[in-house]
ZAMARGU-4260 file (C-alpha; in steps of 0.2 Angstrom, whole numbers, plus 5000, padded with zeros to 4 digits):
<rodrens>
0) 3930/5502/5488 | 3916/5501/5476 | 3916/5509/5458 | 3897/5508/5453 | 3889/5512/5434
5) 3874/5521/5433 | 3862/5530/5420 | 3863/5548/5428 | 3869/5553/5444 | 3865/5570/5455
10) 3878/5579/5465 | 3872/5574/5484 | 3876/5555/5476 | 3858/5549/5471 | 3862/5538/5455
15) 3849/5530/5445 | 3854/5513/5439 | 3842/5501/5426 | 3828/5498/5437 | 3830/5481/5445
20) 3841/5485/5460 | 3855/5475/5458 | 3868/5486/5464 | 3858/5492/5477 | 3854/5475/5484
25) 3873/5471/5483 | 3878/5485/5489 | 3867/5483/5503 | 3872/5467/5506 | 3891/5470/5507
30) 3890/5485/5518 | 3880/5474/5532 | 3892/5462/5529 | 3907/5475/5532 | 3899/5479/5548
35) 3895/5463/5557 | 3912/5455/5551 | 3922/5452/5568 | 3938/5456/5567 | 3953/5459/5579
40) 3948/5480/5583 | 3932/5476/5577 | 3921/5479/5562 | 3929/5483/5546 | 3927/5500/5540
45) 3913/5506/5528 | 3918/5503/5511 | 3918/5519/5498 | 3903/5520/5485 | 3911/5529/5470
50) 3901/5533/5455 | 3909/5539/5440 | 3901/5546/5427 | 3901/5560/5411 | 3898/5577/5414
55) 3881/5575/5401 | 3874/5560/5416 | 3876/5573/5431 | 3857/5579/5430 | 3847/5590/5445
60) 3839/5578/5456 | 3838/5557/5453 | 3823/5550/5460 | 3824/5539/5475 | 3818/5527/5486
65) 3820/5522/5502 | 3830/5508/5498 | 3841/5517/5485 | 3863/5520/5492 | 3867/5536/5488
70) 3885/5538/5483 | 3900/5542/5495 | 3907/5550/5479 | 3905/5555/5463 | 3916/5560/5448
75) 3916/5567/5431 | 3926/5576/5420 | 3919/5594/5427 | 3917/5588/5444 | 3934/5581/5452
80) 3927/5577/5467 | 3907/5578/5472 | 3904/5570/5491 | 3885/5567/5496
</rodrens>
């Protein structure tokens, strides 16, 4: 379970972060590593990408790139639960 900060967010999970891809390279990171970790019953399973946020940061549309995770969830005040 990953809780991740971000500037604005949309409601199919896009977040915009600060530009220089830190959580998305971790993020990135961590999820190939949950897959090829070789366990009894194999791979672990997929950890959950939660953003939370203020109802004043869920905006329209975030840009995004390719490389950009979108969030498995995303939660505010006004939106208990938002899945992408």
């Amino acid at each position: 379970l990953y809780i991740v900060p971000g500037l604005a967010f949309d409601r199919r999970g896009g977040r915009m972060g600060q530009g220089a891809g830190f959580y998305d390279r971790y993020l990135a990171r961590a999820l190939d590593a949950s897959q090829s970790s070789l366990k009894p019953g194999g791979p672990s399973p997929r950890p959950v990408l939660i953003g939370v946020t203020l109802d004043e940061l869920i905006v329209e549309e975030v840009p995004r790139d390719e490389h950009d995770l979108l969030m498995d969830v995303v939660l505010a005040p006004s939106l208990p639960s938002c899945s992408s």
